[in-house]
C-alpha positions, 0 to 999 in steps of 0.5 A: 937816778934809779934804774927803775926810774930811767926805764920810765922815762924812756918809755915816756920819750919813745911815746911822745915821739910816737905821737909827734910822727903820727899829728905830722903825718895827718897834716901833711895829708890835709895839706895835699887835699886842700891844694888839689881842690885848688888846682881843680877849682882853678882849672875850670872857669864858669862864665855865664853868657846871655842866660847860657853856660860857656865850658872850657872858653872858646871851645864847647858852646851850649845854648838853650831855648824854649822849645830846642838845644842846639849843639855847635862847635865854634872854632876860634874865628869862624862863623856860626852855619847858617840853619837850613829850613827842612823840606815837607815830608812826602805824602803817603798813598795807597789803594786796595788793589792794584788790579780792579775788575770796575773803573773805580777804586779807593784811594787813602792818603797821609800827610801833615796837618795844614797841609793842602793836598791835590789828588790826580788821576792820569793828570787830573784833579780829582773832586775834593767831593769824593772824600768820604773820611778824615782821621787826625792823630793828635799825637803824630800831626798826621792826617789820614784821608780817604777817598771813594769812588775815585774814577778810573779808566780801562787799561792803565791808569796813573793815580798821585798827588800833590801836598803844599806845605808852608809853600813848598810843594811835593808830589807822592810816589805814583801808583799804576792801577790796570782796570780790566777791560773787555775780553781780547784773548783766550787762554786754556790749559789742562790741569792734568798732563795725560789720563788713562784712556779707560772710558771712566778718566777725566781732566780738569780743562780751565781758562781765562779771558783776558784785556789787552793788558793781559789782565783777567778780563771781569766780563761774562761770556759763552766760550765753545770748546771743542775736542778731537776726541773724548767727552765733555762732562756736564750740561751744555750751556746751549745745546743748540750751538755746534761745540760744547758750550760753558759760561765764563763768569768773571773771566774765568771757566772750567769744565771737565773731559773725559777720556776715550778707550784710545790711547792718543794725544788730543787737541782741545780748542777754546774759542770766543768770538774770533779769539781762540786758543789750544791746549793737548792732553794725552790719553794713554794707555790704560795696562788693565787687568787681564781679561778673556772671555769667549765660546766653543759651540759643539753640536751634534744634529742635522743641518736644517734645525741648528736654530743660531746660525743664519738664514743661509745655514739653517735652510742648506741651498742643496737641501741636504739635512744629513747630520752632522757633527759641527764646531764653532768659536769665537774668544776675545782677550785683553791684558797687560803683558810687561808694559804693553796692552794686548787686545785680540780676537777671533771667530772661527765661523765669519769675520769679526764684524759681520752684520746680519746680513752677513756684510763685513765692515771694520766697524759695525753697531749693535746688530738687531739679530743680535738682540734676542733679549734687550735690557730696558733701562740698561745706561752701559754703553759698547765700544768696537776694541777689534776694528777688522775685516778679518776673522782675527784681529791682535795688537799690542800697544803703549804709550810712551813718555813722549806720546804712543806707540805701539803695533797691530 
């Protein structure tokens, strides 16, 4: 043989052998396949049981049913538990409020369709009359009714009710209503703590009529306030009782106060009928700024012709009209100086509060004598800052976080 022939054939050995390793390989992979569809197939037994499907024998069991699917483990030996009839939900109830100024109120119950319900107030049935609305969601089965009107009494009152559901009944979770009753306390309070006791000033005073719950009373009524010092601001409700008197309207009442010029604490009472109560509110004192006025009279003339002094002086007992030379004056301050209020005055001629006919007092009005040209229509008002008997008079004065103090 040639050698050209002989590297042909080889060539043709090594192909075929080439092709036989590769069919070989093919089949034994299909082999593999078909036996692990066997085994799977094999490892799973199908049995179909009164229209149900059985999985794995004995262990997982699943049945269906028109309307439910129940799920169970049944273990081998043992008996199904037997099912539990489910207990009636509990009916919802509310109201508007849980405080009402009239003895009725608005009640709205939910609960489920078929159900028949019993509405109680204090343990009594209350009229199926009263129903003045039903509403069915048609998706949920939950019927929505409301009652009006529903009757109640003063104080405290217990409102529930009962639902019957295929027989078995089940009560609502109570709901307390308090009506308000009539007025049997007082309460008054200040709004503000302390205002400036400049004249001008003025606090809030409000209060409340109360039940005897403790409740805001809904009723009307006159109240009489009265102050130990300080104004009232606003028209009397009735001038002709002693007091000042306003009118509670639903319980309530509020009125306002002005303060004085004096720094002190004062005492504010509210009273209705025998029922009273009290409250406090400090007028402290106003640090205004400075101020100082007064006079310095220089004359120069005889005696009896000095027409601004008195009687006594203008017509001398001893008849002596010499001339003479004469001095006077008089000056009132106030002020603040570092935290304290100063307030001081002085006359050198007569004491400080002198009347016309030549009377000394601590206090004293305005003095006819002394209204030479009176002001018509003038609404200013005076005040007496330097009560003495003496022709001087000084004091400083603060109030303290815990009320006033001060010297004079």
């Amino acid at each position: 043989m040639k050698s050209s022939d002989k590297g042909v054939a080889a060539m043709s050995f090594m192909f075929n052998k080439g092709l036989y390793k590769n069919t070989f390989f093919w089949l034994c992979i299909q082999l593999i396949s078909v036996c692990l569809v066997t085994n799977v197939s094999r490892a799973e037994e199908v049995v179909q049981v009164n229209d149900g499907l059985v999985l794995n024998k004995d262990v997982l069991t699943t049945k269906d049913t028109k309307d439910t699917k129940e799920e169970k483990e049944v273990t081998p030996g043992s008996s199904p538990t037997p099912p539990t009839s489910p207990s009636p939900p509990t009916p919802s109830l509310t109201i508007p409020s849980t405080v009402v100024d009239i003895p009725a109120t608005t009640v709205t119950l939910q609960f489920p369709e078929g159900a028949t319900v019993e509405l109680l107030v204090n343990g009594v049935a209350v009229d199926s009359k009263l129903v003045g609305k039903t509403e069915t969601n048609t998706r949920t089965k939950i019927v929505t009714q409301t009652w009006y009107g529903v009757g109640l009494q003063d104080g405290e009152n217990t409102i529930t009710a009962k639902i019957v559901v295929n027989g078995v009944e089940s009560e609502a979770v109570p709901v307390k209503v308090q009506v308000r009753g009539t007025p049997t306390q007082i309460t008054i309070r200040s709004l503000e703590t302390r205002i400036p006791a400049d004249g001008r000033s003025t606090a809030t005073i409000e209060g409340q009529l109360l039940d005897a719950s403790g409740n805001r009373s809904g009723r009307d009524g006159f109240v009489t306030l009265k102050t130990t010092d300080g104004e009232f601001v606003g028209e009397d409700a009735s001038p002709e009782q002693p007091g000042f008197q306003v009118k509670a309207q639903q319980g309530l009442f509020r009125v306002s106060l002005r303060s004085s010029l004096k720094a002190q604490t004062v005492r504010i009472q509210a009273k209705l009928g025998d029922v009273d109560s009290f409250t406090q509110l400090v007028f402290e004192t106003d640090l205004r700024s400075s101020i100082v006025t007064g006079v310095v009279d220089l004359r120069l003339g005889k005696r009896g012709t000095d027409y601004y002094q008195s009687f006594r002086d203008f017509l001398p007992i001893d008849e002596d009209n010499s001339t003479e030379l004469g001095v006077r004056s008089s000056v009132f301050a106030t002020g603040k100086v570092g935290d304290w209020l100063f307030t001081g005055a002085y006359n050198s001629s007569r004491s400080l509060n002198d009347t016309c006919d030549r009377t000394s007092s601590l206090f004293r009005d305005t003095q006819f004598c002394e209204q030479a040209y009176p002001v018509y229509g003038d609404s200013s008002t005076s005040q007496i800052l330097t009560p003495s008997q003496d022709s001087l008079y000084a004091k400083f004065e603060r109030t303290a976080p815990s009320g006033l103090g001060g010297c004079g």
